[in-house]
DRENTI-536956 format. One line per 5 residues: number of its first residue (from 0); their letters; for each residue x, y, z of C-alpha. Coordinates in Angstrom, 2 decimals, padded with zeros to 5 digits, always signed. Layout:
<recs>
NUM> a> X:Y:Z  ...
</recs>
This chain:
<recs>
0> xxxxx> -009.27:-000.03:-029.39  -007.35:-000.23:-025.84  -004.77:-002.65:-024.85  -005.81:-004.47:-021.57  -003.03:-006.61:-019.50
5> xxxxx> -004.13:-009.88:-018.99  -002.85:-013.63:-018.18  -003.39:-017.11:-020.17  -006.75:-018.58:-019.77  -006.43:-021.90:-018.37
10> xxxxx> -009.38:-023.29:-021.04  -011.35:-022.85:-024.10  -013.20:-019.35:-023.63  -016.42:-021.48:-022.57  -018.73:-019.90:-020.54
15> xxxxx> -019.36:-022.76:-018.38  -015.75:-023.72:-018.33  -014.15:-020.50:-017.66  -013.25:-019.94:-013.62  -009.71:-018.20:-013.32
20> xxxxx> -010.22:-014.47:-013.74  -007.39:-014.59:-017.18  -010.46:-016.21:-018.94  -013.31:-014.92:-016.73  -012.40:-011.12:-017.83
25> xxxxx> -012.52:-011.87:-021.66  -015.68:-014.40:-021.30  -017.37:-011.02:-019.79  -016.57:-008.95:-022.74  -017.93:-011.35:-025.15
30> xxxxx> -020.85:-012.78:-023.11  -024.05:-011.11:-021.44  -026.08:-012.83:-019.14  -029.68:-012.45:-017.78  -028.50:-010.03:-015.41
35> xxxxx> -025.46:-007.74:-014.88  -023.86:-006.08:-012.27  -023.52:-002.56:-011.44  -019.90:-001.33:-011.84  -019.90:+001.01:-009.18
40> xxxxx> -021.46:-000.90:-006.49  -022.12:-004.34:-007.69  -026.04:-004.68:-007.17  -027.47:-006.67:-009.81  -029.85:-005.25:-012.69
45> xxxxx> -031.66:-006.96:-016.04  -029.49:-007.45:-018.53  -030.73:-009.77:-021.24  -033.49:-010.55:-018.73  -036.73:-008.45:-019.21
50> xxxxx> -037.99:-010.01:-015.83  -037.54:-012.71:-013.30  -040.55:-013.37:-010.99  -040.63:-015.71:-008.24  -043.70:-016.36:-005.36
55> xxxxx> -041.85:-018.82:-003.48  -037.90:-018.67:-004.38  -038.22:-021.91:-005.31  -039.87:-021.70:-009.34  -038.88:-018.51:-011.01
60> xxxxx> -040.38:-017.68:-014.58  -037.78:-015.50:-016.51  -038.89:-013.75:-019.65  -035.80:-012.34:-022.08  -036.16:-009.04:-023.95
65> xxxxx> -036.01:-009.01:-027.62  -033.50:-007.75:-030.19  -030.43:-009.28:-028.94  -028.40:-011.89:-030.83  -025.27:-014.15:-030.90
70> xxxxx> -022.59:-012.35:-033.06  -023.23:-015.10:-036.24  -026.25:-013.07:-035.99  -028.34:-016.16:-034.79  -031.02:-015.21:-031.76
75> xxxxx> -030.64:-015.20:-028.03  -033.54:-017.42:-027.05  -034.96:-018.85:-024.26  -033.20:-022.46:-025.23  -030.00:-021.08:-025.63
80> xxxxx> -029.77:-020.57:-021.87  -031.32:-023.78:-021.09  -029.58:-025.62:-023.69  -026.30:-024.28:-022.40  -027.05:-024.74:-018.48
85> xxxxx> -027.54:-028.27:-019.49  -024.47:-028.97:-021.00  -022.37:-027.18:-018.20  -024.20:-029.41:-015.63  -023.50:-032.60:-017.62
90> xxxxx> -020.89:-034.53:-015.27  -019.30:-036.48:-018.19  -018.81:-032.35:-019.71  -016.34:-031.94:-016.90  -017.22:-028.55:-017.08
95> xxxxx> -015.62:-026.29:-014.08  -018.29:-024.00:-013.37  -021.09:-027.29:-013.08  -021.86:-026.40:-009.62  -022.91:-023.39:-009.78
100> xxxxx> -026.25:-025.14:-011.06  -026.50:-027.59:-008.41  -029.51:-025.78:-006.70  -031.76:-026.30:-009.99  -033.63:-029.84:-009.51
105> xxxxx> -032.26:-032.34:-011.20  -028.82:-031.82:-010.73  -027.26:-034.51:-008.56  -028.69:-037.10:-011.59  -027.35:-035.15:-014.07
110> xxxxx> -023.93:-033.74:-012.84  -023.14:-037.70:-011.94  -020.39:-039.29:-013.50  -021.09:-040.77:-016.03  -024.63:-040.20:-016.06
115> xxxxx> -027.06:-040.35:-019.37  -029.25:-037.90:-018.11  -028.39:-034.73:-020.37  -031.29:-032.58:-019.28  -031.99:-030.76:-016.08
120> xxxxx> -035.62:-031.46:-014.29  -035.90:-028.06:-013.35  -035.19:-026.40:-016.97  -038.57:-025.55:-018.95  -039.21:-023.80:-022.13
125> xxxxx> -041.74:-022.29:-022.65  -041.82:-020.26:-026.01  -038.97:-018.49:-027.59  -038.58:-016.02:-024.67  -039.90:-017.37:-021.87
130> xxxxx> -038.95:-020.28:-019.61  -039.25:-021.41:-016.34  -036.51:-022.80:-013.85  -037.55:-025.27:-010.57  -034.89:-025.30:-007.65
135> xxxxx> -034.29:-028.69:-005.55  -035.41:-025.85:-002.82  -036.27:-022.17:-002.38  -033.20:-020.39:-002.73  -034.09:-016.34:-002.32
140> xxxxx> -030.56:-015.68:-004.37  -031.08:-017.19:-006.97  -031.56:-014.51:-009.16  -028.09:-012.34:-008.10  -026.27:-015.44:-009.47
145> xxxxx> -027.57:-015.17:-012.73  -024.62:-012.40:-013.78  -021.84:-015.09:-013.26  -020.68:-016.90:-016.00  -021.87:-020.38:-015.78
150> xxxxx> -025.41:-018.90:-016.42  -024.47:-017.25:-020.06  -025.67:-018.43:-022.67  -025.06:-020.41:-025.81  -025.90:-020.45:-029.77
155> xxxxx> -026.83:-023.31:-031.48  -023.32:-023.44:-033.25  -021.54:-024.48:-030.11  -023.67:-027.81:-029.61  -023.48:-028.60:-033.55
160> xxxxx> -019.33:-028.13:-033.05  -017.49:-027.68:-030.11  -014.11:-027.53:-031.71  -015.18:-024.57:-034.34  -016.62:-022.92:-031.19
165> xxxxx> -013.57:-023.14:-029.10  -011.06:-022.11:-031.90  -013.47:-018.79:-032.68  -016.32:-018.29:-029.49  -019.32:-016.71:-030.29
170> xxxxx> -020.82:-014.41:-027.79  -023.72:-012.43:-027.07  -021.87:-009.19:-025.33  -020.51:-005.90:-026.82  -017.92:-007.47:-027.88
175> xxxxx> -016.98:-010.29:-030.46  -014.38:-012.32:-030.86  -011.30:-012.01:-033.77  -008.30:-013.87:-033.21  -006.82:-015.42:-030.08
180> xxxxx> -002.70:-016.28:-030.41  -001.60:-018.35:-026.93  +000.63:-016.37:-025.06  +000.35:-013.40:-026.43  -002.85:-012.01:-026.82
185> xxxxx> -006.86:-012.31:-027.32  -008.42:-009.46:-029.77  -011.85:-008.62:-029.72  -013.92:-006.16:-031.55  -017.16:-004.22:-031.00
190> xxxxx> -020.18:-006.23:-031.55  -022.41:-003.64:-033.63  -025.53:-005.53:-033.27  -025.17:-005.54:-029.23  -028.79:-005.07:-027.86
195> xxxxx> -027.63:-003.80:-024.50  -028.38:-000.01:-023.44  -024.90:+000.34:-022.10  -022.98:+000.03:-025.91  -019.32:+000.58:-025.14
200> xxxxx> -017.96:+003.16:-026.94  -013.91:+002.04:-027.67  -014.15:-000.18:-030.93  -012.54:-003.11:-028.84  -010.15:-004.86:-026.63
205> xxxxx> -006.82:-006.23:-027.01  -005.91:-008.46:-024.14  -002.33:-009.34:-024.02  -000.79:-011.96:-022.03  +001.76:-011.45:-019.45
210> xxxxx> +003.59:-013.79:-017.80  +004.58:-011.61:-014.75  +003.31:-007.94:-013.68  +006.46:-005.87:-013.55  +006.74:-005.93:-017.37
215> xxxxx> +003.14:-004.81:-017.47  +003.44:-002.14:-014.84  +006.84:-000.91:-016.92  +004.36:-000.68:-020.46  +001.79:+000.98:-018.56
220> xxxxx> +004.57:+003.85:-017.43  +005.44:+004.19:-020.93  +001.67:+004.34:-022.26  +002.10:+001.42:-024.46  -000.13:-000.90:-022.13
225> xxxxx> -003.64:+000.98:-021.91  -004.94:-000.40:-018.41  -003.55:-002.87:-015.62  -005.48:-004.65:-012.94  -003.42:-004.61:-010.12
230> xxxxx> -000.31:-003.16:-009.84  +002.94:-004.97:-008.48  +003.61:-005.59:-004.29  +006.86:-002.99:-005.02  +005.24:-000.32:-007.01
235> xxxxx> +003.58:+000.69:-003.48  +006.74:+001.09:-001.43  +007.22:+004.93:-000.58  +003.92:+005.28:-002.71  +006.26:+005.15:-005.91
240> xxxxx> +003.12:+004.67:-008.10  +002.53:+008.29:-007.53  +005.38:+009.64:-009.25  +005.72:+006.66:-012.06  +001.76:+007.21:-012.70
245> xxxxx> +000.30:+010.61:-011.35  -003.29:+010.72:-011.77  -003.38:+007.36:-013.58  -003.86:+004.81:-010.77  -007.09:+004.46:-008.71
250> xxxxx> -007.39:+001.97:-005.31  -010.84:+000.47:-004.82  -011.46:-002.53:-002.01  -013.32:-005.18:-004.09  -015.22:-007.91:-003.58
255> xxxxx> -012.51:-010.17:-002.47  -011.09:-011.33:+001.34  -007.83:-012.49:+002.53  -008.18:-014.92:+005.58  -005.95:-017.79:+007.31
260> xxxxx> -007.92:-021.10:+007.69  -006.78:-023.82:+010.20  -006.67:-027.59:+009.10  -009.69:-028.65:+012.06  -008.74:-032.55:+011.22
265> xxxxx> -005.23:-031.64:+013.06  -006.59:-032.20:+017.08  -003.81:-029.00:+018.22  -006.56:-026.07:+016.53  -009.89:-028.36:+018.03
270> xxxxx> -010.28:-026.04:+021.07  -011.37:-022.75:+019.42  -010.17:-020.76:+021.87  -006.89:-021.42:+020.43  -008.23:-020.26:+017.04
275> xxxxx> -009.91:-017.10:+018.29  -006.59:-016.02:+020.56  -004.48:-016.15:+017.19  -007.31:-014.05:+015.77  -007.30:-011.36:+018.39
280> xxxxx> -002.91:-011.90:+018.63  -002.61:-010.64:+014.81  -002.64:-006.36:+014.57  -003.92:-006.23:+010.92  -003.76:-002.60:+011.23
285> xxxxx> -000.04:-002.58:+011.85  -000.07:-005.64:+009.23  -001.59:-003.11:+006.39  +000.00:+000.16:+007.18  +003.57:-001.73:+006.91
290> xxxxx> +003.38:-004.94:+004.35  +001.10:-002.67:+002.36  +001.47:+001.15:+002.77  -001.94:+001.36:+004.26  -003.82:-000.50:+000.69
295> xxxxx> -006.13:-003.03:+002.41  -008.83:-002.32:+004.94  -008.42:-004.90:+007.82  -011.60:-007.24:+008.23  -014.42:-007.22:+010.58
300> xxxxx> -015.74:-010.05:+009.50  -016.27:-012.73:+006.83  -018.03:-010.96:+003.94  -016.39:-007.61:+002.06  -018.21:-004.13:+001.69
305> xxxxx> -020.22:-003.75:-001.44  -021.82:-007.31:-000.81  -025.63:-007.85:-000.91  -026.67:-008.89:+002.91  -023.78:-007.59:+004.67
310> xxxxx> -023.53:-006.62:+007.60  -020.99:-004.70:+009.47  -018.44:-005.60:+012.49  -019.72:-009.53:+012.90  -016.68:-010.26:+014.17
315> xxxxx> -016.42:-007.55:+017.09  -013.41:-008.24:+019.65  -012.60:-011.64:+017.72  -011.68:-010.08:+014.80  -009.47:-006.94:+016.89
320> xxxxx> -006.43:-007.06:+018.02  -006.78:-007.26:+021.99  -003.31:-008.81:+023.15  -004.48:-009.63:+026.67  -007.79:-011.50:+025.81
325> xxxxx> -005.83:-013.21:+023.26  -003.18:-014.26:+025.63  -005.53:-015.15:+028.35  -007.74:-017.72:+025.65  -004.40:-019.16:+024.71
330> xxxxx> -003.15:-019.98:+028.16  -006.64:-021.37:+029.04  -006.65:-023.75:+026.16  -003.20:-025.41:+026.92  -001.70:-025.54:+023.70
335> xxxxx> +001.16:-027.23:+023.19  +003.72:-026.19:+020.79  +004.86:-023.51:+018.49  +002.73:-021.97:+016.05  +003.30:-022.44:+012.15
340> xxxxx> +001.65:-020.63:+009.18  +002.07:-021.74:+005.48  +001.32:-020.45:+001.93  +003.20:-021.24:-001.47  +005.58:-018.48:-002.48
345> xxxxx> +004.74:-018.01:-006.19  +002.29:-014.98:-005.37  +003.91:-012.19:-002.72  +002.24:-013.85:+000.21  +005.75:-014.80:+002.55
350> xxxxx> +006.11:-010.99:+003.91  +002.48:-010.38:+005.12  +002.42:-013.55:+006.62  +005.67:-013.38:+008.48  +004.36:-010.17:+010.17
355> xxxxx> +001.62:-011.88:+011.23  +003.84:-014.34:+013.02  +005.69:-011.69:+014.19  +002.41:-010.16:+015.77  +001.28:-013.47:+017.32
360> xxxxx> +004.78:-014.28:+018.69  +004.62:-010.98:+020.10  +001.38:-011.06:+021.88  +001.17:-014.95:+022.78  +004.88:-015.40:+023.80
365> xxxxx> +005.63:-018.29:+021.63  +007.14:-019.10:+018.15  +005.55:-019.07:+015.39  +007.41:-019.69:+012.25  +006.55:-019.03:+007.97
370> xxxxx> +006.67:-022.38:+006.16  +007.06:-022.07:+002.41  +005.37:-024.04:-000.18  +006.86:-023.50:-003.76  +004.00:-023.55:-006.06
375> xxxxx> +000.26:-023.06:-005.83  +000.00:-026.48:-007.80  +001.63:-027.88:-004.56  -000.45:-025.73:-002.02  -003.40:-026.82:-003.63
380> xxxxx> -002.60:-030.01:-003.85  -002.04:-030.84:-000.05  -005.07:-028.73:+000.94  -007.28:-031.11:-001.36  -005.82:-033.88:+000.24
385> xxxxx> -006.00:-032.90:+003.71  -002.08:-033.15:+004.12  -002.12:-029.07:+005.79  -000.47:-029.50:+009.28  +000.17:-025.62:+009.48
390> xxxxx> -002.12:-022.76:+009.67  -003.06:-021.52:+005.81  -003.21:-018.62:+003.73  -006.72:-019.02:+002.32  -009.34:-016.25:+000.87
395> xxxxx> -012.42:-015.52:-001.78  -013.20:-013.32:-004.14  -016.90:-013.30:-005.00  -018.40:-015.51:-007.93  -021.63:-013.27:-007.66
400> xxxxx> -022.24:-009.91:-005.03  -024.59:-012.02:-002.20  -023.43:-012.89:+001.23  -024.24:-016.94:+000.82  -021.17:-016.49:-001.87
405> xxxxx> -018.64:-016.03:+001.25  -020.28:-018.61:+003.31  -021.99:-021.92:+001.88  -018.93:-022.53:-000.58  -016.14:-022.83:+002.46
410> xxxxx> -018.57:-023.22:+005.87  -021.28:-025.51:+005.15  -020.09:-029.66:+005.81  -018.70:-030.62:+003.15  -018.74:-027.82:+000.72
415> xxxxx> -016.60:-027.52:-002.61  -013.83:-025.18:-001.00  -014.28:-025.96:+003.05  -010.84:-027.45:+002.71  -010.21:-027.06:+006.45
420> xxxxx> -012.88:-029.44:+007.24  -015.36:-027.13:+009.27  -018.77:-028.43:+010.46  -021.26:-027.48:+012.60  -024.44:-028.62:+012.74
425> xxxxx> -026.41:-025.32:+013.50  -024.19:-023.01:+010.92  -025.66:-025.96:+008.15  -029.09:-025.33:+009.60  -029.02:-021.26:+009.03
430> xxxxx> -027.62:-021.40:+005.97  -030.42:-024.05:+004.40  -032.96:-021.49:+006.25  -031.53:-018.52:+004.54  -031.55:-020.61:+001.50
435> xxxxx> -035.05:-020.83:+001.51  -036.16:-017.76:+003.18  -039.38:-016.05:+001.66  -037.32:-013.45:+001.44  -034.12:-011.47:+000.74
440> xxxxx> -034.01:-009.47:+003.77  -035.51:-012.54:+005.98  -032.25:-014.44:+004.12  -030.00:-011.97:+005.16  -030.51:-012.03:+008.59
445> xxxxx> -030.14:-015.67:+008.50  -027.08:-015.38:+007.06  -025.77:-013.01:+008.92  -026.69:-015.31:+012.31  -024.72:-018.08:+010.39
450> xxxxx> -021.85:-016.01:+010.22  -021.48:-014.79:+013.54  -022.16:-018.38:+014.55  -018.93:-019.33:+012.10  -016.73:-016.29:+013.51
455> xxxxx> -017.52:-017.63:+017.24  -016.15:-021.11:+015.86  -013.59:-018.88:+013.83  -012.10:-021.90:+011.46  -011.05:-019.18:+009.50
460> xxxxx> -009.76:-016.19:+010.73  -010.84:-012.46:+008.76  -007.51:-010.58:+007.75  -008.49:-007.71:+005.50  -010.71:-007.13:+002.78
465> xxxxx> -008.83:-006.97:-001.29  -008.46:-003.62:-002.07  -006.27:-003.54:-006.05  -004.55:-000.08:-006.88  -005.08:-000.25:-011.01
470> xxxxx> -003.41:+002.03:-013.62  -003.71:+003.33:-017.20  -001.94:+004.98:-020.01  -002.57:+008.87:-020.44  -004.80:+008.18:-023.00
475> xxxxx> -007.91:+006.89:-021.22  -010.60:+008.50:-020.04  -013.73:+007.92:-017.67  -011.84:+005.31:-015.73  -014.04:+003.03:-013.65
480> xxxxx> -012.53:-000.33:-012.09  -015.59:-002.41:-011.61  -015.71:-004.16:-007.44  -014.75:-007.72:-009.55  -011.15:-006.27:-009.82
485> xxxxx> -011.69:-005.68:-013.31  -012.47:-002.19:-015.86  -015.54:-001.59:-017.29  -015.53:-001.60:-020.66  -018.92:-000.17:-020.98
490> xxxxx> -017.98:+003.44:-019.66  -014.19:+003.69:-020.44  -013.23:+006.24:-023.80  -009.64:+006.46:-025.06  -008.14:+009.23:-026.79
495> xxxxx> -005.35:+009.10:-029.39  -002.01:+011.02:-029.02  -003.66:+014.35:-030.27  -006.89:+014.43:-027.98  -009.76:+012.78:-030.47
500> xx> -011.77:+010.23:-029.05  -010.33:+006.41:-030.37
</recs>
């Protein structure tokens, strides 16, 4: 058993439900979908899937292996996934993670509000371990998404009651479910009858809740806190880590990006020239090296290493910091006014993004100023409503490791997170082509065009790609965070106080 620091989930530990990473870590040690990600380099392999064949990207016929079972011993069939896709796309379900189905026909009449429609078009089974699953329109990726968690599935306990399900979840993973106290922590123990060939071998995971970092980082010192995500902002100053934690700590960029988006419904950021000089005006190298001791990896474009389709240096000169270009964009675009950038404050993001003021006051000659916003709620909550007057902290971290993950969701018109109102009419156009490319590789130059097209627009500007410094007690062994920011259970071994594996 290890000790893992985690946060509150925000719901029931439903697959389809579950989108904050406090509840998206724990729903991945209980859960096991048709595919699974490798924890070294995030490339997608068969998992509960025994094969998913497509001719066209558009019908895909998935077969599931035998053997593996829900931990009330019930089997993992072939309408357990359908079954549980269609409640997650049921609008009147309000389940968060709904659209993540939306490219499986069907579901604009069933995700409705309201609707009466409870079953997906697109969904067909076939026999116990075999069905078949019809996209609106060919969508090459399809098959990387089918690790993320709105694809898991479900046993027939869950449908018969929810409420029994939510107060005791039953899973598929290596891991089952024993008691859950709010605030505290969630316990889970091995799942013996796990049919995976990658059987963790620690006899479970206690998850306990945190409400801030420092107190986690402090129990991870004093080896009473087995293994931390991220460490705290401070904990890097004058690399202290190294002497609280020698030889316990390991920093790994991730799948993850930290950008600034402009509110394009405010006429003072419609000329992009403006946009790309304040791109060019920021020195993320300087930016990383001080805010963060040299722990990120400054940005060359929109989608992170590790990520299926990528493809380095999109951004070129826009996304370098070249002081005179910069200046002489600005000056040609006659901007009027100063400059101000805004985040909430209840996450360390005020220094970092007061040095990139700094750098663009510097380099463009006029003032730009940090405006705080006290809560996320509150950020949030003027973002959705289009209320942003100032320049704002925005970012990603990937749902699933393909390049359409860091570019449909915020740059196609009128996508779930494009919050800063971007369109453009040709970006839409390469982005439904990759969608529905014969290929991978013919979708991933498509994409890669659409994202050179966005970066000339730049609505958002590239920062630096996450990178998380972890750390564990001295009692672990084979310590491997996974490029989702969080350990993998599957290789990790603990050791008690006298050496013997635990």
């Amino acid at each position: 058993m290890i000790s893992y620091h985690g946060t509150e989930p925000e719901n029931a530990l439903i697959p389809g439900h579950t989108t904050e990473s406090g509840g998206v870590k724990v729903i991945a040690a209980l859960f096991r979908g048709l595919v699974s990600y490798d924890p070294v380099d995030a490339h997608p392999r068969n998992a509960v899937a025994e094969s998913i064949e497509t001719t066209d990207s558009a019908v895909f016929v998935i077969k599931l292996k035998r053997g593996w079972t829900f931990h009330d011993g019930s089997p993992v069939t072939a309408s357990s996934f359908v079954s549980a896709w269609n409640y997650t796309a049921h609008g009147p379900n309000k389940m968060q993670a709904a659209s993540f189905l939306s490219h499986i026909e069907g579901f604009g009449e069933v995700n409705a509000p309201g609707s009466t429609v409870t079953e997906l078009s697109g969904l067909e089974v076939v026999d116990d371990h075999t069905f078949v699953v019809t996209l609106s329109a060919p969508f090459a990726e399809f098959p990387v998404t089918l690790g993320c968690s709105a694809f898991f599935p479900l046993p027939e306990s869950f449908f018969e009651d929810r409420t029994a399900f939510e107060a005791h979840p039953i899973g598929n993973g290596a891991f089952r479910f024993v008691s859950r106290e709010r605030e505290k922590n969630i316990l889970l123990k091995r799942y013996d009858g796990y049919a995976g060939d990658d059987r963790p071998s620690i006899g479970g995971v206690d998850f306990r809740i945190y409400a801030g970092l420092a107190d986690a980082y402090y129990d991870v010192m004093a080896d009473t806190l087995d293994y931390l995500d991220v460490t705290p902002f401070w904990a890097l100053e004058g690399d202290r880590y190294l002497k609280d934690l020698p030889h316990r700590t390991h920093d790994r960029t991730y799948l993850g990006i930290q950008t600034l988006s402009f509110p394009l419904y405010d006429p003072r950021y419609a000329d992009p020239r403006v946009r790309q000089a304040i791109s060019m005006a920021i020195d993320r190298v300087k930016l990383i090296d001080k805010i963060f001791q040299g722990h990120q990896v400054p940005a060359d474009g929109l989608v992170p290493p590790a990520i299926s389709g990528r493809a380095e240096n999109q951004g070129g000169e826009l996304c370098t910091y070249s002081p005179a270009r910069a200046r002489e964009l600005f000056e040609a675009s006659g901007f009027d006014g100063d400059i101000e950038l805004t985040s909430n404050v209840d996450s360390p993001n005020q220094p970092w993004m007061e040095e990139v003021c700094a750098s663009v006051t510097e380099t463009l000659g006029l003032p730009c100023r940090f405006a705080s916003i006290p809560t996320l709620g509150e950020f949030r909550r003027r973002l959705n409503a289009q209320e942003m007057t100032a320049v704002f902290r925005s970012g990603w971290v990937a749902d699933y490791p393909s390049i359409e993950n860091f570019l449909s969701p915020m740059f196609r018109t009128g996508a779930s997170d494009n919050v800063g109102g971007y369109s453009n009419p040709a970006v839409d156009a390469l982005l439904s082509a990759a969608d529905s490319a014969p290929t991978r590789e013919r979708a991933w130059d498509l994409y890669q065009q659409a994202e050179r097209a966005i970066l000339r627009d730049m609505p958002t500007i590239p920062i630096w790609y996450q990178s998380t410094l972890s750390a564990w007690s001295t009692r672990l062994r084979d310590v491997q965070p996974n490029p989702f920011r969080e350990l993998d259970l599957y290789s990790v071994s603990a050791a008690d106080p006298d050496g013997d594996p635990g």
